[in-house]
C-alpha positions as CSV (number, residue, x, y, z in Angstrom):
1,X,0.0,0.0,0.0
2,X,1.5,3.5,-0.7
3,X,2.1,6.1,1.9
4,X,-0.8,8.7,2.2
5,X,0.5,11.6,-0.2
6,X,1.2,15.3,1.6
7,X,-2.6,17.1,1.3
8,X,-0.8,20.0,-0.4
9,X,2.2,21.0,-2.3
10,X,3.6,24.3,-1.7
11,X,1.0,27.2,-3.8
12,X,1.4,30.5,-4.6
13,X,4.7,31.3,-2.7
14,X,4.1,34.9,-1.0
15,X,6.7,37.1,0.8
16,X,5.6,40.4,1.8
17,X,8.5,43.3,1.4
18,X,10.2,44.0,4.8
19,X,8.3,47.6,4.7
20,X,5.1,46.1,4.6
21,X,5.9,43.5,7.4
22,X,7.5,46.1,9.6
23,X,4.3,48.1,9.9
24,X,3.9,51.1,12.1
25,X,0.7,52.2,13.6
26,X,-0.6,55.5,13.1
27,X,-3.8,56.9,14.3
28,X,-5.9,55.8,11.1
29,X,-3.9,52.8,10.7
30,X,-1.7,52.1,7.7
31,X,2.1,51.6,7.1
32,X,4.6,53.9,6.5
33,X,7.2,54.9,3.8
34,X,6.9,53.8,0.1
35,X,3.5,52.6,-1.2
36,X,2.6,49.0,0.2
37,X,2.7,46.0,-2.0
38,X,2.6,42.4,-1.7
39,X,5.2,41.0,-3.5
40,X,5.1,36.9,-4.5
41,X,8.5,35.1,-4.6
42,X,10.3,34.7,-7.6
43,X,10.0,30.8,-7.0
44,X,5.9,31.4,-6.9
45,X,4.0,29.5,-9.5
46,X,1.8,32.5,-9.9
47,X,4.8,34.7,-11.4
48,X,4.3,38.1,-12.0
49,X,3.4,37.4,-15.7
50,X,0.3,35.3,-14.8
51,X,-0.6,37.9,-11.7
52,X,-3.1,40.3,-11.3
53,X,-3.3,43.8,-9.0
54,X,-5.5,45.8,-7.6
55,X,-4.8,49.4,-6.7
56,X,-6.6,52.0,-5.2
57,X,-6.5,54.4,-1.6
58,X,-8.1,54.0,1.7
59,X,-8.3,55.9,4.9
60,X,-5.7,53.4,6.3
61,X,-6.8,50.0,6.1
62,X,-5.6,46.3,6.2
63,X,-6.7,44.8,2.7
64,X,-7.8,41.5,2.7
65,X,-8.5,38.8,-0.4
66,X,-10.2,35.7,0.7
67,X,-9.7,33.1,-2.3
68,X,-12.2,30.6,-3.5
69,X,-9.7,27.4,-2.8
70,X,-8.9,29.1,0.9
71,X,-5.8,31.0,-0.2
72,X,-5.2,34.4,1.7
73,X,-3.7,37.7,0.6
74,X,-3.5,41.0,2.3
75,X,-1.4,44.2,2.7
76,X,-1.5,47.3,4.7
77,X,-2.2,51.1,3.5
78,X,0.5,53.3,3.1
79,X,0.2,55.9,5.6
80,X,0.3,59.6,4.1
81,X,-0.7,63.0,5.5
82,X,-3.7,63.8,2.8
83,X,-5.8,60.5,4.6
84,X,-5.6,58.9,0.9
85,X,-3.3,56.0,1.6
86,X,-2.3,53.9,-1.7
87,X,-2.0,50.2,-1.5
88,X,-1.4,47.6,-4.4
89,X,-2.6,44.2,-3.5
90,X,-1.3,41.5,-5.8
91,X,-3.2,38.7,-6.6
92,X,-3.3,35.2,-8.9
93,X,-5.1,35.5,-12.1
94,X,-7.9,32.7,-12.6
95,X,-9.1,32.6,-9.1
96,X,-12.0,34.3,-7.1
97,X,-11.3,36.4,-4.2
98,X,-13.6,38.2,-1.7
99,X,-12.4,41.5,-0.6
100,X,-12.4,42.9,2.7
101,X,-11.0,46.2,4.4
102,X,-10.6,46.9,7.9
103,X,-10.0,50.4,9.4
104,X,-8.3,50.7,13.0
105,X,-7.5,47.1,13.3
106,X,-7.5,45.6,16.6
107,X,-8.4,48.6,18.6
108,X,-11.8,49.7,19.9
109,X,-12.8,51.7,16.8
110,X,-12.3,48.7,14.9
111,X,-14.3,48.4,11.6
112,X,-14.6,45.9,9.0
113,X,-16.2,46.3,5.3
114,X,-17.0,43.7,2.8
115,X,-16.7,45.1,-0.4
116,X,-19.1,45.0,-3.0
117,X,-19.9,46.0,-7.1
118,X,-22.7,45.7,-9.4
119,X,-22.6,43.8,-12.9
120,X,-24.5,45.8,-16.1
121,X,-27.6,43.9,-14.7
122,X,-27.6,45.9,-11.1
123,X,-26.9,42.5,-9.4
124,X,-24.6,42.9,-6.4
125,X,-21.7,40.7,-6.9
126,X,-18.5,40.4,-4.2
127,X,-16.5,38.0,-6.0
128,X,-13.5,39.4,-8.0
129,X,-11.6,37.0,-10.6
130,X,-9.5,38.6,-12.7
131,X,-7.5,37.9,-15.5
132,X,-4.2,37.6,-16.7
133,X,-2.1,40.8,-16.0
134,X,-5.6,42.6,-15.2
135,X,-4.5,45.7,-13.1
136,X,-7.7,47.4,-11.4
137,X,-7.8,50.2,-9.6
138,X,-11.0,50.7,-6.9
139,X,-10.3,54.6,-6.8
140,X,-11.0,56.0,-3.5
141,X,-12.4,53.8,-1.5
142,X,-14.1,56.4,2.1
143,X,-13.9,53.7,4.5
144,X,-16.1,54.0,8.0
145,X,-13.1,55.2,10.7
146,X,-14.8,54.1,13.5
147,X,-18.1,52.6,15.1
148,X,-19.8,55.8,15.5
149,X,-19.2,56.5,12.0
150,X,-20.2,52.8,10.7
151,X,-23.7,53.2,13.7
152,X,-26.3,53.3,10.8
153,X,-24.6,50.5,8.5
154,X,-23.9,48.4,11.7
155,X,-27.1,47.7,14.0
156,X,-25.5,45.3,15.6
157,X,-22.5,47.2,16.5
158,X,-20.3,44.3,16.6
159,X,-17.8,46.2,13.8
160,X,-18.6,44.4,11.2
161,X,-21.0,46.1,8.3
162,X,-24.1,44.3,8.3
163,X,-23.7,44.2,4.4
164,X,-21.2,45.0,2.0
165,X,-20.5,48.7,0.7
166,X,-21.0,49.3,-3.1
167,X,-18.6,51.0,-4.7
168,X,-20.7,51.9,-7.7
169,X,-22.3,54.1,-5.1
170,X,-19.1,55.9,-4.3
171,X,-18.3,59.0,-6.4
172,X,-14.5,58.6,-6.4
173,X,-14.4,54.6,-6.3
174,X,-14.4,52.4,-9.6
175,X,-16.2,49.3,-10.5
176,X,-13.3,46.8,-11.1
177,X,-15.3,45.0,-13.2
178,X,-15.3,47.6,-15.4
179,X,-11.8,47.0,-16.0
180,X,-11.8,42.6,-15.7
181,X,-11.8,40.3,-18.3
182,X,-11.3,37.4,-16.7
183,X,-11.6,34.5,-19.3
184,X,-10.2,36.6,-21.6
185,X,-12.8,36.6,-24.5
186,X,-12.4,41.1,-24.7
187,X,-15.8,41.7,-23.1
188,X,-14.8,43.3,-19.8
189,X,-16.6,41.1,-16.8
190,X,-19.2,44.0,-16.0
191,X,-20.7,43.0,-19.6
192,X,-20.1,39.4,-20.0
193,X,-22.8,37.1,-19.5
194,X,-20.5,35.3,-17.2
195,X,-19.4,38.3,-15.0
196,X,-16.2,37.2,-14.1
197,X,-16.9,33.6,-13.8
198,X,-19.0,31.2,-11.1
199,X,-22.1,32.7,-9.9
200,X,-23.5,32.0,-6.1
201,X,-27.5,32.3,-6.7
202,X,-29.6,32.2,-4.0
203,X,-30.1,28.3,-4.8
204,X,-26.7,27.5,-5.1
205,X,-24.4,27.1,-1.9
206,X,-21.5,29.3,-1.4
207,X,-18.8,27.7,0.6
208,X,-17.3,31.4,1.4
209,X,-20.8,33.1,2.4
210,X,-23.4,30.6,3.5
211,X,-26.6,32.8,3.9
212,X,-25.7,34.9,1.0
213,X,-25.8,38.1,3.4
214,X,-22.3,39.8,0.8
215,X,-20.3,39.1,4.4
216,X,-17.4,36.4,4.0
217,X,-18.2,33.8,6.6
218,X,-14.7,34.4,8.4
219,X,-16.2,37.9,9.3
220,X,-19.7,36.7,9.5
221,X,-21.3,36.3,13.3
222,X,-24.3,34.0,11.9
223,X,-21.2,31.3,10.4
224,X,-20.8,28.7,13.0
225,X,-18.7,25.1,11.8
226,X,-20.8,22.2,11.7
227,X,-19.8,19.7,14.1
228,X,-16.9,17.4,13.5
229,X,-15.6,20.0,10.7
230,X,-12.5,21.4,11.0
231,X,-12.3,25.0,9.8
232,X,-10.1,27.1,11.9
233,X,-10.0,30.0,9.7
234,X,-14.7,29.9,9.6
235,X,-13.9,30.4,6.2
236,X,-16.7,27.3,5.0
237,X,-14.1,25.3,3.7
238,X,-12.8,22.3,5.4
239,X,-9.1,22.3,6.4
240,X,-6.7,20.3,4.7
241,X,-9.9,18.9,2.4
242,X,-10.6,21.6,0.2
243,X,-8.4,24.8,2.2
244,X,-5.2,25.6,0.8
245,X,-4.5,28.0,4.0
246,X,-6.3,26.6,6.7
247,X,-5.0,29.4,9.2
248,X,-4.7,32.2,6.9
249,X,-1.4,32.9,7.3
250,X,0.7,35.2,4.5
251,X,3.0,33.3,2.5
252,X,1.6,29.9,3.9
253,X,-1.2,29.3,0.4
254,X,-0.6,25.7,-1.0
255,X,-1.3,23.6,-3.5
256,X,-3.8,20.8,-3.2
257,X,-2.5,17.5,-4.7
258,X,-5.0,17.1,-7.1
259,X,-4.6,20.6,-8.9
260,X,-1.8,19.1,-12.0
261,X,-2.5,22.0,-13.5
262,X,-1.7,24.3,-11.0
263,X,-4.5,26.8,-11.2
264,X,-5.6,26.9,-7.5
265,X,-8.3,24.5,-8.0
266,X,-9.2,20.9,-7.6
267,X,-8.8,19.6,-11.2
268,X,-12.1,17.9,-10.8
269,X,-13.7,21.5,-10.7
270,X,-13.9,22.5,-13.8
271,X,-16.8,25.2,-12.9
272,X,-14.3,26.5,-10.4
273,X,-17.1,27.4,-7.7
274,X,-14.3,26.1,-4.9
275,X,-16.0,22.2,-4.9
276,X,-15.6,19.0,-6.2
277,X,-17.8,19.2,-9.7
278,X,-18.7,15.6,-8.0
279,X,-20.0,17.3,-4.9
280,X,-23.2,17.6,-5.3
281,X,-24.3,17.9,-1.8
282,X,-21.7,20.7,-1.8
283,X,-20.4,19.6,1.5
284,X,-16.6,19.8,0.6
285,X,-16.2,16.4,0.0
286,X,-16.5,14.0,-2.8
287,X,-19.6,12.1,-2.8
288,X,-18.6,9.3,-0.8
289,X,-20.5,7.7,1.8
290,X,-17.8,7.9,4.6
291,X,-16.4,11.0,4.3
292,X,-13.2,10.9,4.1
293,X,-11.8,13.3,1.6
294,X,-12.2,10.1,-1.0
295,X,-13.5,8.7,-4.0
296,X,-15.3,5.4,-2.3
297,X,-13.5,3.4,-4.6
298,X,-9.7,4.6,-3.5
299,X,-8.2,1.9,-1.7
300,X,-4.6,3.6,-1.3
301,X,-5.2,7.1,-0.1
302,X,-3.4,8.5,-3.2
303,X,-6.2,10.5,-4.6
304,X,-6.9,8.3,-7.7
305,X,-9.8,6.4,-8.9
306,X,-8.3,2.5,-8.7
307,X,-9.1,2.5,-12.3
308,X,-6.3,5.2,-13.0
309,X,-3.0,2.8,-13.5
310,X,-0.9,5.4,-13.9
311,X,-2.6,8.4,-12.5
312,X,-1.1,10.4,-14.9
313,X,-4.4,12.2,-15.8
């Protein structure tokens, strides 16, 4: 019998530039110095000619990208005097993310904001893929600085926007699907039928926002794990199953074993909606009656049907 394979290879390589690690607090938050980037290692497999960026300014903010196969990005602001604080936030082409910023983090003011845009159809989408060497820039994005300033979009008061703000409805902020094309057809995704690719309808279950409320479920109060899951990040997906950072830490996104083609998906998803196309339950596992990460008919624990002789495909 063969030796259970490693549940990931190493994905996505990230190493943050020593100004953005060495981050200095400031009363509205931010970094300071040269504008802050996430940078990916040279050794990445998402090199900077397959990577995307997104741009833009913020009252000081911590930028967050919560990817479809569990993968986590994030930078911090660069502080200046004006309050518009420029950040780039690098990103792989070909996979969705769900954005999040958070002003004052980890002090009492503390506010988090989902972010949201509208397709050509007025539908409120929060799910970013973009495509190869897309740059977008969001504008100016006039975060909420504090919880008396967030009172009215937070009933709950608990710091995290009760839904997500639309840029479209921001003067100086851009639509960045205005300026994505990610399957590369030439019809920008605000346009295309397809809007960027998979779609979450209110039928269809999301792994990253299970009441379809536009708040990630790592940020979302009404997300609890089912029991006998293991999801230490509340991100819906199931660690070390179908979560290719199961703690969400920077530089620390994998591989899974089954992605040969090395697009941050399971090669089985062809949809790329972050499941097993074989899923139909959408519980994060193959259909198989015990649960265990596996096709029934695996005998090995290698991640191949038995009828694959030389798993090369």
């Amino acid at each position: 019998m063969k030796a259970q394979s490693k549940a990931y290879k190493t994905l996505f390589a990230l190493s943050l530039l020593s100004s953005a690690l060495m981050l200095s607090a400031c009363g509205s938050g931010g970094s300071s110095g040269s504008t802050s980037e996430n940078t990916e290692s040279s050794h990445s497999p998402s090199t900077m000619s397959t990577a995307a960026s997104i741009t833009g300014t913020v009252p000081g903010t911590l930028i967050e990208a919560f990817g479809d196969n569990g993968s986590y990005y994030a930078v911090e602001s660069t502080h200046t005097e004006d309050g518009r604080h420029p950040f780039t936030l690098n990103l792989p082409a070909g996979v969705g993310y769900r954005l999040v910023m958070t002003t004052n983090k980890g002090t009492a003011d503390e506010v988090v904001t989902p972010i949201g845009f509208r397709d050509n159809t007025g539908t409120l989408r929060t799910r970013l893929m973009m495509g190869v060497n897309n740059q977008v820039s969001l504008g100016h994005i006039p975060l909420p600085m504090s919880r008396a300033e967030s009172a009215n979009l937070d009933q709950d008061q608990d710091g995290v926007l009760d839904a997500p703000i639309v840029l479209d409805d921001y003067s100086e902020a851009i639509n960045p699907l205005l300026h994505t094309d990610a399957d590369s057809d030439g019809i920008e995704d605000y346009n295309d039928l397809d809007h960027g690719g998979y779609q979450y309808t209110g039928q269809t279950q999301d792994p990253a926002d299970h009441d379809h409320d536009g708040i990630h479920n790592h940020y979302d109060k009404d997300y609890s794990v089912s029991a006998g899951v293991k999801d230490d990040d509340r991100d819906g997906l199931i660690d070390d199953v179908n979560d290719s950072n199961p703690s969400n830490i920077i530089g620390a996104n994998r591989y899974f074993d089954d992605d040969k083609d090395r697009n941050g998906y399971h090669d089985d998803d062809l949809d790329k909606d972050g499941h097993h196309d074989d899923d139909k339950d959408r519980d994060g596992y193959h259909d198989d009656l015990d649960k265990d990460g596996r096709h029934d008919s695996e005998q090995d624990h290698d991640t191949d049907h038995e009828d694959k002789q030389d798993h090369d495909d």
